[in-house]
KEKE-3310 file (N, C-alpha, C; in steps of 0.2 Angstrom, whole numbers, plus 5000, padded with zeros to 4 digits):
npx = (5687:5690:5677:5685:5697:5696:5694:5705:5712:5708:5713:5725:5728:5722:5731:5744:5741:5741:5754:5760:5755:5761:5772:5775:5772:5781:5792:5787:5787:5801:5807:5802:5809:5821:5818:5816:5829:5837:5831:5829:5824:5810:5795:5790:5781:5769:5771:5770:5757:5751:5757:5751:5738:5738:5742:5731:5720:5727:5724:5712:5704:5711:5703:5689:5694:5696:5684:5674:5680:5676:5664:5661:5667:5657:5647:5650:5653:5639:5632:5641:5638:5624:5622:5628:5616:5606:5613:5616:5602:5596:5605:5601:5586:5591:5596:5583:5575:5586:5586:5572:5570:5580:5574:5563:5568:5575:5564:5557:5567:5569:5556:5558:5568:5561:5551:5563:5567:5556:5555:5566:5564:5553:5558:5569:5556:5554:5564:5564:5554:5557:5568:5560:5552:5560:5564:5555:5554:5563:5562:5556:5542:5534:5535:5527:5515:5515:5511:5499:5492:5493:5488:5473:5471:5470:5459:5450:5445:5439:5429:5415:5412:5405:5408:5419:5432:5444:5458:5451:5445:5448:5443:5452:5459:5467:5473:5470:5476:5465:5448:5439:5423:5412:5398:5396:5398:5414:5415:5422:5436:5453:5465:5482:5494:5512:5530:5546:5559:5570:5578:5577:5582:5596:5599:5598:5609:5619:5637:5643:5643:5643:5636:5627:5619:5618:5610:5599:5592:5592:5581:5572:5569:5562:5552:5545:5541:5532:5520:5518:5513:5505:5494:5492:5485:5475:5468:5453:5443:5425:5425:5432:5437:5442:5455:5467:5477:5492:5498:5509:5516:5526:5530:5542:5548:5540:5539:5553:5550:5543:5550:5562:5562:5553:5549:5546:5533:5525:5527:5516:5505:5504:5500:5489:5489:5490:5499:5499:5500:5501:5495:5489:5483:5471:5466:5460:5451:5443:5437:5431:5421:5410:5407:5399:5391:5382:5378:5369:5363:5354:5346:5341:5334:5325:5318:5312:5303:5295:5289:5280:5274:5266:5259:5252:5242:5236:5233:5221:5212:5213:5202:5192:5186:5184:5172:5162:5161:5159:5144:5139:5138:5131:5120:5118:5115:5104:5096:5098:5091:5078:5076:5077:5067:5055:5059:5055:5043:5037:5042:5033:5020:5022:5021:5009:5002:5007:5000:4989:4986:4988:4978:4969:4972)
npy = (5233:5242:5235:5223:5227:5231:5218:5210:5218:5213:5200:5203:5207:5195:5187:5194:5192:5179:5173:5181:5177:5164:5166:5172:5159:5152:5158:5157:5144:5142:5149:5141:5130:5133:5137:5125:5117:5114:5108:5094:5081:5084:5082:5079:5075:5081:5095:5096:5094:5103:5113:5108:5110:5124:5128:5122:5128:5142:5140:5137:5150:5155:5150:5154:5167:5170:5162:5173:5183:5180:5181:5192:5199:5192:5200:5214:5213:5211:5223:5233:5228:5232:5244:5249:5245:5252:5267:5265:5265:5275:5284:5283:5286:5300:5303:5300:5311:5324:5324:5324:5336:5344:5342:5349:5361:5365:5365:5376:5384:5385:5393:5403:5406:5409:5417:5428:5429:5434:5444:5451:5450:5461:5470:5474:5475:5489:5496:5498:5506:5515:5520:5525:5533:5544:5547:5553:5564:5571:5578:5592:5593:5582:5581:5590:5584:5575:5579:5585:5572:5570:5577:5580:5565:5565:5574:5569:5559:5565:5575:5574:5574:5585:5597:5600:5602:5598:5605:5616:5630:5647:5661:5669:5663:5656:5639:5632:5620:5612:5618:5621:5621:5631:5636:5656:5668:5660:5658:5650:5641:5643:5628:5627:5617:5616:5613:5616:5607:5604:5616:5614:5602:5606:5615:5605:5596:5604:5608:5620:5637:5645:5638:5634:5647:5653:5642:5644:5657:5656:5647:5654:5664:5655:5651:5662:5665:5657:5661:5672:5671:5661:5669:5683:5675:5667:5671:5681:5694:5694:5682:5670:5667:5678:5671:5662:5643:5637:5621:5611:5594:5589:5588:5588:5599:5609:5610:5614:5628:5633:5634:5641:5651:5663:5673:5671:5667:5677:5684:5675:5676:5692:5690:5683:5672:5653:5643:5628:5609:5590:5584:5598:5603:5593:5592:5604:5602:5594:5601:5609:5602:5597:5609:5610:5600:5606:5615:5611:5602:5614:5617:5606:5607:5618:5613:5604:5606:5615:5605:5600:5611:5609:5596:5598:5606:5599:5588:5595:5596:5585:5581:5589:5582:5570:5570:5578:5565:5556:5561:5559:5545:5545:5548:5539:5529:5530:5530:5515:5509:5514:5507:5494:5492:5496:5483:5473:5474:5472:5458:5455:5457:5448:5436:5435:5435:5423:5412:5414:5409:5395:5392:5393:5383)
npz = (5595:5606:5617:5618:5625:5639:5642:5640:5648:5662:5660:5661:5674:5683:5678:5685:5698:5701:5700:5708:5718:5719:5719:5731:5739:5735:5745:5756:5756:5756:5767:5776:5773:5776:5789:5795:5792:5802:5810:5805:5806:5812:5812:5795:5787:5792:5789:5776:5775:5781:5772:5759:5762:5763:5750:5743:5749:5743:5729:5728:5730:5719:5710:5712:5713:5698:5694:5699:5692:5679:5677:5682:5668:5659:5666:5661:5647:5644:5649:5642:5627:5628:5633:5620:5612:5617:5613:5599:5596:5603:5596:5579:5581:5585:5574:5565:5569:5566:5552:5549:5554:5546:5533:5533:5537:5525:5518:5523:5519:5505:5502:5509:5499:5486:5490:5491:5481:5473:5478:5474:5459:5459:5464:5453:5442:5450:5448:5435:5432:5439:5432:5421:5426:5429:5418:5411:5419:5415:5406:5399:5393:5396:5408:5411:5408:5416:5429:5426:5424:5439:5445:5439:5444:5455:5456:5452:5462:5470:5467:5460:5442:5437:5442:5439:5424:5413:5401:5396:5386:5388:5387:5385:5376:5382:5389:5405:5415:5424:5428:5443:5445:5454:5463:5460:5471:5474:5458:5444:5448:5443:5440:5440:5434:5439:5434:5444:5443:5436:5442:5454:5456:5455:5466:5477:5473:5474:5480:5485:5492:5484:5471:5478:5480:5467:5462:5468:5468:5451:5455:5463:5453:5441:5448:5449:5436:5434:5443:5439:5425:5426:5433:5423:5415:5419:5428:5426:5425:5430:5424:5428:5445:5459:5460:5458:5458:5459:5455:5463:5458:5470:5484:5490:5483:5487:5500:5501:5494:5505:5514:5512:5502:5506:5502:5491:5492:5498:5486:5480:5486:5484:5472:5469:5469:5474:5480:5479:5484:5481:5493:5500:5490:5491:5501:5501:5494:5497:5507:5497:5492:5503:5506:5492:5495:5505:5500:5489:5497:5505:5492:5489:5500:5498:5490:5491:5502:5495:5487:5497:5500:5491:5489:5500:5496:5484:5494:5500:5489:5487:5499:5497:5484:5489:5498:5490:5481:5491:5493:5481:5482:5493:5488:5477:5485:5490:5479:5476:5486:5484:5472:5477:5484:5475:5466:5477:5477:5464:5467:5474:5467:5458:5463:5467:5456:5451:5462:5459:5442:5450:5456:5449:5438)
capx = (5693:5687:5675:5690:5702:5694:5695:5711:5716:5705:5715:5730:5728:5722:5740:5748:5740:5741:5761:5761:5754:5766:5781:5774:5771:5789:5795:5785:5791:5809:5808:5800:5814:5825:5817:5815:5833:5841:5827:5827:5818:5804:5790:5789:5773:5763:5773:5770:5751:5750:5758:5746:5731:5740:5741:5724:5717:5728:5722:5701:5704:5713:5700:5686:5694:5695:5676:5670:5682:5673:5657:5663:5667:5652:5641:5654:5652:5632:5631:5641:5631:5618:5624:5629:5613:5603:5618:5613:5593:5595:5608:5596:5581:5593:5598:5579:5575:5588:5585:5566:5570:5584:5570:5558:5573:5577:5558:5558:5572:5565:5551:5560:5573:5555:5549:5568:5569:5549:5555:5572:5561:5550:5563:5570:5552:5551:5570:5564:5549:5561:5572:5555:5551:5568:5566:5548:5554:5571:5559:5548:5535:5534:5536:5519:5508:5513:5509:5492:5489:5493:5482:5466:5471:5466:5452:5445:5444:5436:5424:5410:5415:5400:5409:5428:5434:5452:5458:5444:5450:5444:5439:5458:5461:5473:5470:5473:5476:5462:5445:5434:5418:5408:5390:5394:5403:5418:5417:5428:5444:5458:5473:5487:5502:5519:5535:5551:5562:5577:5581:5577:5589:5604:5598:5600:5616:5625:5643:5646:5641:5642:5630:5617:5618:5616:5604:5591:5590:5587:5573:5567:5564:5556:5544:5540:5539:5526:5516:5517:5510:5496:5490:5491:5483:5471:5463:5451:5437:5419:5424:5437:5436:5446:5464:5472:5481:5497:5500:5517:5516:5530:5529:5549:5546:5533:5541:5560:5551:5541:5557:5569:5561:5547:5547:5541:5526:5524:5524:5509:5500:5501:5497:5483:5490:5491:5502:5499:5504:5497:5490:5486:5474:5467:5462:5458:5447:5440:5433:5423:5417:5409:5404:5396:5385:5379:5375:5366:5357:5349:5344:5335:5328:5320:5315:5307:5300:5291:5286:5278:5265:5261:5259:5245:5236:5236:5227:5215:5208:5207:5198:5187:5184:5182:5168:5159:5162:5152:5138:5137:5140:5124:5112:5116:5114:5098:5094:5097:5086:5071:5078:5078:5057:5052:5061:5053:5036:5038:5041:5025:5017:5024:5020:5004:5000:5008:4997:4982:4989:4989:4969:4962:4972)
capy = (5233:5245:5233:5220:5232:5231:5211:5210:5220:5209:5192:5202:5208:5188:5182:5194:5190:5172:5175:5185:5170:5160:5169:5170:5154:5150:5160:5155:5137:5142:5151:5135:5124:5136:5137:5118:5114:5112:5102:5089:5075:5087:5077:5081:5074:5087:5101:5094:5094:5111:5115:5107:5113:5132:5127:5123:5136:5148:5137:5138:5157:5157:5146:5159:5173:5168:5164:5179:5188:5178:5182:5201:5201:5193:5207:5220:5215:5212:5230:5233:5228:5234:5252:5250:5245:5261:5274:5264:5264:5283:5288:5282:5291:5307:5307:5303:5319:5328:5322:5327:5345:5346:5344:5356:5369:5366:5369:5383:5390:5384:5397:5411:5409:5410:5426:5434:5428:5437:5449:5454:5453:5465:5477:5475:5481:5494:5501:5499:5510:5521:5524:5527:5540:5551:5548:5557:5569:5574:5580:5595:5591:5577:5581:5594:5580:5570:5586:5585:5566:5567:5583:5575:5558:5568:5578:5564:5554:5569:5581:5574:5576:5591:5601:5602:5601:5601:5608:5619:5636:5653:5669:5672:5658:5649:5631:5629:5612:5612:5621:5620:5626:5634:5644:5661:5670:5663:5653:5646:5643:5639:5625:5623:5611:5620:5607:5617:5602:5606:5619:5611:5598:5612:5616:5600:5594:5611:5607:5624:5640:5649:5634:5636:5654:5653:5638:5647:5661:5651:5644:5659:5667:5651:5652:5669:5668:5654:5665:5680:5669:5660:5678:5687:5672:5662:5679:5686:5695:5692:5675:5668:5668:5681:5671:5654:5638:5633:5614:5608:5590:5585:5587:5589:5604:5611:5611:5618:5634:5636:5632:5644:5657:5665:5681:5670:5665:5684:5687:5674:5683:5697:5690:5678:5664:5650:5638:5618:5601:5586:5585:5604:5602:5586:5594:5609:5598:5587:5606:5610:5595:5599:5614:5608:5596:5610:5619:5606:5602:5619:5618:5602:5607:5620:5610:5599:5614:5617:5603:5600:5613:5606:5592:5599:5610:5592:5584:5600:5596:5577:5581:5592:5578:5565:5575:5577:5559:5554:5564:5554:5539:5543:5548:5533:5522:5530:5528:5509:5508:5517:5502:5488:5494:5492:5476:5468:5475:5466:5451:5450:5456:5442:5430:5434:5431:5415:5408:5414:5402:5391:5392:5393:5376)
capz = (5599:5609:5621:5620:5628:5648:5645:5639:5652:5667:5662:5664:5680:5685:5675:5689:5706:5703:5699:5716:5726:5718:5722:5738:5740:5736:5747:5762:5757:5755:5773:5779:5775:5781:5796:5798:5792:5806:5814:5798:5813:5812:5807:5789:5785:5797:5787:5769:5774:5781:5766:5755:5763:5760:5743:5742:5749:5737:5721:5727:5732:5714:5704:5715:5708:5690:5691:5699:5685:5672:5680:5679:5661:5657:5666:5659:5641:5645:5649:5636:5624:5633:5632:5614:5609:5618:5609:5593:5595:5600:5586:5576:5585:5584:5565:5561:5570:5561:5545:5549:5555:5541:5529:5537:5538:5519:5514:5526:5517:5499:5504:5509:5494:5481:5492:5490:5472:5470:5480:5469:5453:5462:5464:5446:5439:5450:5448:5427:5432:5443:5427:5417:5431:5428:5409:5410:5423:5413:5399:5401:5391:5398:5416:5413:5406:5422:5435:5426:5426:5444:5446:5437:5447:5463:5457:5449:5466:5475:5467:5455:5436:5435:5446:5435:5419:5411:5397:5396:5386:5393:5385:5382:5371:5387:5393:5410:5418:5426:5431:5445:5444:5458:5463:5460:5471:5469:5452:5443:5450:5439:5444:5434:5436:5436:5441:5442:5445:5435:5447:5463:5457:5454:5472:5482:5472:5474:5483:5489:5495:5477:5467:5480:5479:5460:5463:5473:5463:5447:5457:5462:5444:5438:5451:5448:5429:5434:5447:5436:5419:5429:5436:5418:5408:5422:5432:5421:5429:5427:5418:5436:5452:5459:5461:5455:5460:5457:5457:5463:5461:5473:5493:5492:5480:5489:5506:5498:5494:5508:5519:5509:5498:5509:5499:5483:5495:5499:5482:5476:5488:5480:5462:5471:5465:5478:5479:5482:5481:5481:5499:5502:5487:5492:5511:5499:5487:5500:5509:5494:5491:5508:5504:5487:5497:5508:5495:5486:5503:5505:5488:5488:5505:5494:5482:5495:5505:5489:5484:5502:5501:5483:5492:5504:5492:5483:5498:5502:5485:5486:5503:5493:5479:5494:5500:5483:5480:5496:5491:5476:5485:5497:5479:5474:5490:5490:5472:5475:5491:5480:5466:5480:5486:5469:5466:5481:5475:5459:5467:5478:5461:5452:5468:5467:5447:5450:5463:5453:5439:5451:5458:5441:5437)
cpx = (5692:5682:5679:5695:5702:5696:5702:5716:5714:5711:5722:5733:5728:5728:5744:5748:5742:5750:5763:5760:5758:5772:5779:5774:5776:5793:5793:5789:5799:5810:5807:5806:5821:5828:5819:5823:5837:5837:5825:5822:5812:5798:5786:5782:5768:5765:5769:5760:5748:5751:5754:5739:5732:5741:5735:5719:5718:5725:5712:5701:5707:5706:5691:5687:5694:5688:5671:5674:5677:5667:5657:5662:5662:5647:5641:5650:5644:5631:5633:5639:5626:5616:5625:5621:5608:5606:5615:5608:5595:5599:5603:5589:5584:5595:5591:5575:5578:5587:5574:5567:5575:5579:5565:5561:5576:5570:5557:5562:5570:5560:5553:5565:5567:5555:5557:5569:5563:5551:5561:5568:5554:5554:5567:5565:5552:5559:5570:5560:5553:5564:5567:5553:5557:5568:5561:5550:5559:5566:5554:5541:5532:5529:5530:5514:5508:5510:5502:5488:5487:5488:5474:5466:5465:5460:5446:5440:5441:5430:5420:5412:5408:5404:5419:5428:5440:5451:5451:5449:5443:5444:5446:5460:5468:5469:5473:5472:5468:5456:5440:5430:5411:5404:5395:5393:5406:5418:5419:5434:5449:5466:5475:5493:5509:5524:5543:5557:5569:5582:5583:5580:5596:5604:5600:5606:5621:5629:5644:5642:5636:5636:5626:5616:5614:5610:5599:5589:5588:5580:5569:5564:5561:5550:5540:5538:5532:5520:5513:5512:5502:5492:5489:5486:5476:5467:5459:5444:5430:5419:5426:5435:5443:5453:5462:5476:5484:5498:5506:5516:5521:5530:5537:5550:5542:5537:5550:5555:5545:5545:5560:5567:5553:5544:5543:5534:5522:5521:5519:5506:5497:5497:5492:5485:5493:5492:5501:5501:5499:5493:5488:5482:5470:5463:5459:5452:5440:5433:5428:5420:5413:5404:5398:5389:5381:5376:5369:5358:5351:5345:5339:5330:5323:5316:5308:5303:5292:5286:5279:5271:5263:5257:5252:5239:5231:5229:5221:5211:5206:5202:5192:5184:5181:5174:5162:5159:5157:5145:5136:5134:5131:5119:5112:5115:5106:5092:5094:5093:5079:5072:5074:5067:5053:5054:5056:5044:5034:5037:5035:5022:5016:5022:5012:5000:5001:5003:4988:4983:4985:4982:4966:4964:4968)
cpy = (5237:5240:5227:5220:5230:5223:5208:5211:5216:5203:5196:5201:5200:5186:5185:5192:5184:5170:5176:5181:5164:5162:5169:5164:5148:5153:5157:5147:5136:5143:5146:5130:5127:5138:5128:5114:5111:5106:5099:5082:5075:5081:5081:5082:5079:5092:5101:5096:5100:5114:5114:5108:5122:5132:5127:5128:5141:5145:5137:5147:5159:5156:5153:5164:5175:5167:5168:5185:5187:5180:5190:5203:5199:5197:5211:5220:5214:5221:5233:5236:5231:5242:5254:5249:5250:5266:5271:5268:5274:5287:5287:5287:5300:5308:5305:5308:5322:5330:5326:5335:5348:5346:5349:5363:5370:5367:5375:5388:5390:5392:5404:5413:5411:5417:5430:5434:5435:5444:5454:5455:5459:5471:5479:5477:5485:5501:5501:5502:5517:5526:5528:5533:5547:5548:5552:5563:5575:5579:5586:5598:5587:5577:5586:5589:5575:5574:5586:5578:5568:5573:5579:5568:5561:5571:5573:5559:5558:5573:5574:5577:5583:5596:5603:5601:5602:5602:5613:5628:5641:5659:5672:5669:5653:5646:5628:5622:5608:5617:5618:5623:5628:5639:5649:5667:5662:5662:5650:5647:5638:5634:5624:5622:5614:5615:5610:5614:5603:5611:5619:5606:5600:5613:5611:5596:5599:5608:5615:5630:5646:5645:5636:5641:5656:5647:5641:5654:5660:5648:5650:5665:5662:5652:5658:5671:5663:5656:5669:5676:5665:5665:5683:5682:5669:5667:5682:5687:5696:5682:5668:5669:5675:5679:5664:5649:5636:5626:5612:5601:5584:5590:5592:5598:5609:5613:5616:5626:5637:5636:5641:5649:5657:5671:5678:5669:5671:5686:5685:5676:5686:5697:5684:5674:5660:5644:5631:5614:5595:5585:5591:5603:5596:5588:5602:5606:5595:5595:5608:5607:5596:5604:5614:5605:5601:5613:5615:5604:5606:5620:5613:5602:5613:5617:5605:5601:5618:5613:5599:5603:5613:5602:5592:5601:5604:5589:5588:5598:5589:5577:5584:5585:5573:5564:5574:5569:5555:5557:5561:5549:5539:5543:5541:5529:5524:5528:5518:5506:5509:5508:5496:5487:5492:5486:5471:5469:5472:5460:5449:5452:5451:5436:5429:5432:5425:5410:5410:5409:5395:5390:5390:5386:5372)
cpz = (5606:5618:5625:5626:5636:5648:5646:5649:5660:5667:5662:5671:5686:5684:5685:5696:5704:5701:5707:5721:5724:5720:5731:5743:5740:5741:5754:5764:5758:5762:5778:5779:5777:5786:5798:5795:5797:5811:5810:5802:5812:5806:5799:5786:5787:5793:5779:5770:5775:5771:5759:5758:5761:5753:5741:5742:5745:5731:5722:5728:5724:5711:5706:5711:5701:5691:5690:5696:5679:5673:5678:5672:5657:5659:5661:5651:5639:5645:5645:5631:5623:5630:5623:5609:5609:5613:5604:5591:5593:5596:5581:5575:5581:5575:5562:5561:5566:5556:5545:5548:5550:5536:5528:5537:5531:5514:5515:5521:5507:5497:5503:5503:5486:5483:5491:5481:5467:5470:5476:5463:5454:5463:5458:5443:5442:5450:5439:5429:5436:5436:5421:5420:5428:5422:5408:5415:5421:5410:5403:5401:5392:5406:5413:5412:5414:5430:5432:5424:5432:5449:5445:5439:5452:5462:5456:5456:5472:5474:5459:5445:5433:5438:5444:5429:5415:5404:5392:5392:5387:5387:5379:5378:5376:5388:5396:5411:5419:5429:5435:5447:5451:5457:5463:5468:5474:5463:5450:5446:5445:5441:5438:5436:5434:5443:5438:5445:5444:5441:5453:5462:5458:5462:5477:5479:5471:5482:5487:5488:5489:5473:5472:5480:5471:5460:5463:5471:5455:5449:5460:5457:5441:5441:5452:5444:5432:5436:5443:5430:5423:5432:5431:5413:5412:5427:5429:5425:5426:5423:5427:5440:5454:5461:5459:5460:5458:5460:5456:5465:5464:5480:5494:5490:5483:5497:5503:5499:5501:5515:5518:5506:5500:5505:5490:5488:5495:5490:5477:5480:5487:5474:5466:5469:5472:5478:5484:5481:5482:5489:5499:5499:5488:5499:5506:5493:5492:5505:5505:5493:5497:5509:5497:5492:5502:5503:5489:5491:5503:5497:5484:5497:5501:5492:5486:5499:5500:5487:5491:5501:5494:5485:5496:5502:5489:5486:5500:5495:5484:5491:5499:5487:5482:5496:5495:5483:5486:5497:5487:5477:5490:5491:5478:5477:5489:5485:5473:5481:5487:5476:5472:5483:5480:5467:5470:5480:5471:5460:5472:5474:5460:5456:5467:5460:5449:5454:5460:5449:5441:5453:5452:5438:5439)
residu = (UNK:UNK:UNK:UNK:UNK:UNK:UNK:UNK:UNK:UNK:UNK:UNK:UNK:UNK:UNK:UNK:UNK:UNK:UNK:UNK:UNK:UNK:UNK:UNK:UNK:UNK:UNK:UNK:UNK:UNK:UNK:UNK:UNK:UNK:UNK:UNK:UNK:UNK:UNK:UNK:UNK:UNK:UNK:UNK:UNK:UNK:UNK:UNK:UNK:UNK:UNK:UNK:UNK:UNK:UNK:UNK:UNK:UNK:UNK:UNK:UNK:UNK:UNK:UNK:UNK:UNK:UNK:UNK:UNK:UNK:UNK:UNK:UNK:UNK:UNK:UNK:UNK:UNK:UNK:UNK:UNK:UNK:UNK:UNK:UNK:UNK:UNK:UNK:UNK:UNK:UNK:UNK:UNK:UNK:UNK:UNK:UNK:UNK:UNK:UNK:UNK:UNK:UNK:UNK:UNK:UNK:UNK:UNK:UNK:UNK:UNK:UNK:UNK:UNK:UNK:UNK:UNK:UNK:UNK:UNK:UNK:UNK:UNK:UNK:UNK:UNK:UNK:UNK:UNK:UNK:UNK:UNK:UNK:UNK:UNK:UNK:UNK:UNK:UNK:UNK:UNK:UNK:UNK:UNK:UNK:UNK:UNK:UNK:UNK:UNK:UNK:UNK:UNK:UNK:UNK:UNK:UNK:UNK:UNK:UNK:UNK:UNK:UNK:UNK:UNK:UNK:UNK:UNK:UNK:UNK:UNK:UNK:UNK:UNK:UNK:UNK:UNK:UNK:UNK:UNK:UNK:UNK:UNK:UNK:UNK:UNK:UNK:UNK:UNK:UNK:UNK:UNK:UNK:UNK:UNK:UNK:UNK:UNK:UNK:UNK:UNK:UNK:UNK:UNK:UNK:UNK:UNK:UNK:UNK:UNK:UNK:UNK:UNK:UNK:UNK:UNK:UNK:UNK:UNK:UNK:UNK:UNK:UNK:UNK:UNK:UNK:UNK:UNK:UNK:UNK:UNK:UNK:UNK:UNK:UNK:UNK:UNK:UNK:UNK:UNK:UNK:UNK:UNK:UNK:UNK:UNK:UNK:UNK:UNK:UNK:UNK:UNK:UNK:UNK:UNK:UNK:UNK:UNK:UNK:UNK:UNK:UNK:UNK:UNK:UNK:UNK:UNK:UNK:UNK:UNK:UNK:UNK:UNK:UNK:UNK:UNK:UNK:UNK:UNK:UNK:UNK:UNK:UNK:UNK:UNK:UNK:UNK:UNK:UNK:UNK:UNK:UNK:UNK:UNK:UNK:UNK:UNK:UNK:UNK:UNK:UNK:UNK:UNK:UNK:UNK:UNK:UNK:UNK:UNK:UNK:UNK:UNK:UNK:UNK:UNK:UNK:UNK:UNK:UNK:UNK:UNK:UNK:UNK:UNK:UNK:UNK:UNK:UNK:UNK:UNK:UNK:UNK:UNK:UNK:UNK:UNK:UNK:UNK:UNK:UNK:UNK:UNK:UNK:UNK:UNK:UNK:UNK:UNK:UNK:UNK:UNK:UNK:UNK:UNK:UNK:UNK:UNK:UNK:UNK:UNK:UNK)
# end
């Protein structure tokens, strides 16, 4: 309907012009015989032919027009077409890009909906491993076995297993966490794992002025029953080194008291007992370890220092053996020269018997 519309509209506009020159054409001849009535004599004939040549002309000027209309509307719906057949091709073209990149953008998202799907069951284990965390942490028996996992994780990944030993008991019938055993001075030094969590929870969910007044003081007599008990049970002289290490294993824990309660610091201090967390002993672990190897060092450069001038004395008596051994070595060359004189004496003996032999044949 659409391409019809413009042609439609073409033979109207041709319906009108040729209307137009027909009304005009009437009129001209109306005004002509209007003109020419009163002179009816007027040679007729001459007017009729004008007139029929004015006709003519309008009817080639007509039939002209109509052609190079038809001429038009066959460009028109040429181009048309023309036009309609490009929009096609590249409609076409453009929906099977589309459909291309629409596929490509729904594997794309295939992709990312696996990685979110991975990625949501990767956060359901570990928000079930979270709940296993604060099920093991509520507990306080619990909570110490997991302070001397995560103790023994770290020792284990630093010092040599000759150089520590856990649950080790001591003199006094206690069994620290952990001992680690050093040349003399200082010796053994004792860590054991103390996690006073419950309190340090009361502390950072206290609402107002009064909980954390009562908070912080709870957590100040835990940590000092701790101090006090690892300095009466884990110090013992001649057996220990002269102080201990309290292991706190959380950072958050660790930092709170050395924020807020400076005077518990003051007062391991005093009871030598010195407090850590998981990084401070591991920069405190990674030191002896260090120290270990120097110590080790100097004591196989002894050992190599020693075995050096074994070494020489060693070679001063294989030169001495060498020595003797060439001495032999000439007897016997000379021994085999005397050998080699009589040998060859032998054989002009024997040389001579034979051509005797041979005469007397």
């Amino acid at each position: 309907m659409n391409i019809l519309h413009p042609i439609v509209n073409n033979n109207l506009i041709i319906l009108i012009l040729i209307c137009i020159l027909l009304v005009i054409l009437c009129l001209q001849c109306y005004n002509m015989i209007k003109i020419k009535k009163i002179d009816q004599d007027y040679d007729l004939s001459k007017n009729n032919d004008k007139s029929n040549i004015i006709f003519s002309e309008i009817v080639g000027r007509l039939s002209n027009l109509t052609e190079s209309s038809s001429i038009s509307q066959n460009e028109l719906i040429k181009t048309l077409n023309n036009r309609i057949d490009n929009l096609s091709r590249d409609l076409n073209l453009t929906m099977r890009d589309n459909n291309s990149k629409t596929s490509e953008s729904l594997g794309e998202l295939k992709k990312h909906m696996d990685k979110i799907d991975e990625a949501q069951k990767n956060i359901s284990e570990l928000s079930g491993e979270m709940i296993t965390l604060q099920d093991i942490l509520s507990n306080k028996q619990t909570r110490g076995v997991f302070g001397e996992i995560q103790l023994n994780e770290i020792i284990t990944n630093i010092l040599p297993p000759s150089y520590f030993s856990t649950q080790e008991t001591l003199s006094n019938s206690s069994r620290p966490d952990l001992v680690i055993k050093l040349p003399s001075p200082p010796g053994k030094i004792v860590v054991d794992a103390k996690f006073p969590l419950e309190s340090y929870k009361k502390l950072k969910s206290s609402q107002n002025k009064l909980e954390k007044q009562e908070a912080i003081k709870q957590f100040r007599l835990d940590l000092k029953k701790h101090i006090k008990d690892i300095s009466s049970k884990y110090i013992i002289p001649g057996e220990t080194a002269d102080s201990a290490l309290m292991f706190i294993p959380s950072e958050g824990v660790y930092a709170e008291i050395h924020s807020s309660l400076e005077e518990i610091i003051e007062d391991s201090y005093r009871c030598k007992v010195w407090i850590v967390s998981p990084t401070t002993i591991w920069a405190l672990l990674n030191t002896i370890r260090g120290l270990l190897k120097d110590v080790s060092i100097k004591k196989q450069a002894n050992v190599i220092q020693k075995e050096i001038v074994n070494l020489i004395d060693d070679l001063g008596r294989l030169g001495l053996r060498v020595q003797k051994l060439q001495k032999h070595f000439d007897l016997a060359n000379a021994d085999l020269n005397e050998v080699e004189i009589s040998t060859n004496k032998l054989i002009n003996i024997t040389s001579k018997i034979e051509k005797i032999r041979v005469d007397e044949n």
